[in-house]
N, C-alpha and C positions, 0 to 999 in steps of 0.2 A: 479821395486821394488818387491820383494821377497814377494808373499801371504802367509806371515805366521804371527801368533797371534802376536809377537813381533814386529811386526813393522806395527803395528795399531795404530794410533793416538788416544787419549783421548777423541774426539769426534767421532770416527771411532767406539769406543767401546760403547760409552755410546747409540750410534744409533743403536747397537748391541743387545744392554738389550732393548732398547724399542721394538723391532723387537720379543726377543724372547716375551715380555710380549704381545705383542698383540695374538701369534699364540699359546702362552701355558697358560696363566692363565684360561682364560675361560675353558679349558679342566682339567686344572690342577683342580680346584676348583670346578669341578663336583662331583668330590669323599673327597670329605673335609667337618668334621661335623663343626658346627657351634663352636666356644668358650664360656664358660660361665664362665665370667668376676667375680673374687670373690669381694662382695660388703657389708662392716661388720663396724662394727666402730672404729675396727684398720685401714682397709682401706683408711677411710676418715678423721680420726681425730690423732690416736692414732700415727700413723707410720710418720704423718707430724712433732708430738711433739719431738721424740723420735730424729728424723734425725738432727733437727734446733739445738737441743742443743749437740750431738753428733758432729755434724760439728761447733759450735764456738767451743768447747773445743780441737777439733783438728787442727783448726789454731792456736789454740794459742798455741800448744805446740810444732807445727811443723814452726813455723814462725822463728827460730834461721835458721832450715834445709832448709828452703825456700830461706832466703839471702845467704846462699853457694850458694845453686843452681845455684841463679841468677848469682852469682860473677862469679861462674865457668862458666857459660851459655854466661857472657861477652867475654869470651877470649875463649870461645869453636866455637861460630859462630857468637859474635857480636851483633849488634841489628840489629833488634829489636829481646830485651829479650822474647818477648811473639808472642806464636802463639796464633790466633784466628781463630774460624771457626764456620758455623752453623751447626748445628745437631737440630736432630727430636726428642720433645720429647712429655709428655702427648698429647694425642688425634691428635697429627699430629703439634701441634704449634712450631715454631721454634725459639730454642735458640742458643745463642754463648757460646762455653765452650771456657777456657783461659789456656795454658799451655805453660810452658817450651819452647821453642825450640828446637831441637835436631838434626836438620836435615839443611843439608847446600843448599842452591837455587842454583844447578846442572842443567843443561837443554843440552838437544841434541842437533843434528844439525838443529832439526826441530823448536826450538825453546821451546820446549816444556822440563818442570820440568821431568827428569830422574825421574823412578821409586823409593819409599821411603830406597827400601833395597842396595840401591845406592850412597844413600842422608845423610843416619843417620850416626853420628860419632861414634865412640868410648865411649864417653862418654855420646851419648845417647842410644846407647847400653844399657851400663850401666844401667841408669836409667829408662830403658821399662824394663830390667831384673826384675830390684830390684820395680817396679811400684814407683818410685821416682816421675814419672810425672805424676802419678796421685793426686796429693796432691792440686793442685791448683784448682782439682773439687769438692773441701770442700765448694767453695765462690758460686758455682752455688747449691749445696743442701742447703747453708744457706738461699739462693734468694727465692729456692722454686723452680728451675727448677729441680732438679734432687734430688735422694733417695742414703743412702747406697746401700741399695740394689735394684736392678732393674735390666733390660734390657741396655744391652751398649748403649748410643745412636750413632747413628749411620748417615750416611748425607742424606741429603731431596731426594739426586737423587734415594734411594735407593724407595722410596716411589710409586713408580709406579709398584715396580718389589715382590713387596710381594705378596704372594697369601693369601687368605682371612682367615686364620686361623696364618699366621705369624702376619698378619699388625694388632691382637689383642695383639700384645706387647706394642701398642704405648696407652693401654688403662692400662697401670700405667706408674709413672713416671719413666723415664730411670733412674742406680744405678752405680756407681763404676763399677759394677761387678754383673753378675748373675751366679755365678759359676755352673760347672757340678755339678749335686746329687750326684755322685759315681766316683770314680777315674777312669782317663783311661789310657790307655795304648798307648795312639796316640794322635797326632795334633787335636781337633775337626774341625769338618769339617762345614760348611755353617748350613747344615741341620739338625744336632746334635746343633751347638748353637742357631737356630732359635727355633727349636721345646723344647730344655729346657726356653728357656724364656715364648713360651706360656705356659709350665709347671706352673710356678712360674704365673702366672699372673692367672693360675686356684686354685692355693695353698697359696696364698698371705694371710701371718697372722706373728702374733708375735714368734711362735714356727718356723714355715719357715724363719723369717727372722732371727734368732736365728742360727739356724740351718747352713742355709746359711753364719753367718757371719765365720765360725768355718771352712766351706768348703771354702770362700774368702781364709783363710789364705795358708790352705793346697794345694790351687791351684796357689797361687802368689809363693808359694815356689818349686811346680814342677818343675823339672829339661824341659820336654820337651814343657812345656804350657811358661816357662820365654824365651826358647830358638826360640820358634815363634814369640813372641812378639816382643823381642829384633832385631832377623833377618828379620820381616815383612813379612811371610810367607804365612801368612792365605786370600791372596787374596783378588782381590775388588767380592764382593757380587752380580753376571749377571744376577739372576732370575733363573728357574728352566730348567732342561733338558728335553729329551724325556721321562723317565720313572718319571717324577715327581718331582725330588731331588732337593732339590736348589744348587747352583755350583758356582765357580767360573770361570775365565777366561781357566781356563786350560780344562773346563767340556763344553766351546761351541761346538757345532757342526761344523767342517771346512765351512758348505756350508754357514753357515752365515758367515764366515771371507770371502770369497771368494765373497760371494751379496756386500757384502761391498766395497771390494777392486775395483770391476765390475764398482760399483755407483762411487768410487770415482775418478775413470778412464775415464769413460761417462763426469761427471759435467768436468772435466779439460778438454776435448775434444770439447765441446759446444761453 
């Protein structure tokens, strides 16, 4: 087989990120100041009142748009209508968010689920375009797992691979959406959405989240932030490189694809 990143299995890769996190956070996190968590009584009380009734009133209004959804979600890929999955939120505790389907159960030769930009129909295109599937994360901010506004939450495997000024994001409740501050001009990248979440988790107030909800709009409407979303672009989350940045799959070092391929050559040989 062919030592190249594509033809890594999904535990090939995730032994990947733990490899890189043992040999770079320590180093990584030598030059990294400390976060100071803002702690007020919008933080604690204000921003919980505002979110609870903010999310009943937008199921109830979006519950007509929900039944299309599911109807078309019927005959788009079947059931089960709902995905489910864990994600990491306040302080590291793990909840399920519940959404949509959109994506058809493809698998290679290896046995293993094709990558999502593979997987997603047409008509979940659609609906990562237009953030259609995000509607069903109204019932996890009613619960009290998650906020408008927050950090995306993101999956527990990632949880090893933060360096110690990212993994102060999981010290507010994950949101919809933490949008960029300012417009860009490109795909954000790993290290661009990490480091604006610990922004937000330094600036957290009613005027921030104000603010931010104004920036939510104008970034669910970019032309190139909808067109990642929709195509699955922005990559699984590896931990960080030699100069520090956090990276995705494309940002490994070969010689870790290659330790890998080595090991997994060795164990079949044994």
């Amino acid at each position: 087989m062919e030592h190249t990143k594509e033809n890594l299995t999904k535990a090939m890769r995730w032994k990947i990120a733990e490899h890189l996190a043992r040999e770079q956070l320590g180093r990584v996190n030598e030059n990294l100041d400390d976060v100071v968590v803002k702690d007020t009584f919008y933080t604690r009380y204000g921003k919980r009142a505002i979110d609870f009734v903010l999310a009943l009133a937008a199921l109830i209004i979006t519950l007509p748009i929900n039944l299309i959804i599911g109807v078309i979600t019927y005959f788009d890929v079947g059931t089960p209508l709902f995905f489910r999955q864990e994600r990491v939120g306040k302080d590291g505790n793990i909840f399920t968010i519940i959404k949509f389907r959109n994506m058809k159960n493809l698998y290679d030769e290896r046995g293993e689920l094709l990558p999502p930009a593979q997987r997603v129909t047409k008509w979940g295109k659609f609906v990562r375009r237009t953030s259609l599937d995000e509607l069903l994360n109204f019932l996890s901010i009613l619960k009290g797992d998650m906020s408008i506004i927050g950090p995306r939450p993101l999956p527990p495997e990632y949880l090893i691979r933060y360096n110690k000024r990212h993994k102060a994001r999981l010290a507010v409740k994950p949101g919809l959406e933490c949008p960029p501050r300012e417009p860009l001009d490109h795909v954000r990248t790993w290290q661009e959405h990490l480091d604006n979440d610990v922004w937000y988790v330094e600036h957290v107030s009613l005027a921030t989240d104000i603010m931010m909800c104004f920036r939510l709009v104008q970034y669910a409407l970019d032309r190139k932030s909808f067109t990642a979303r929709s195509d699955v672009k922005t990559g699984t989350f590896m931990g960080y490189g030699m100069d520090g940045m956090a990276i995705n799959m494309d940002g490994v070092p070969q010689k870790y694809v290659e330790k890998e391929f080595m090991e997994a050559e060795r164990v079949k040989e044994a």
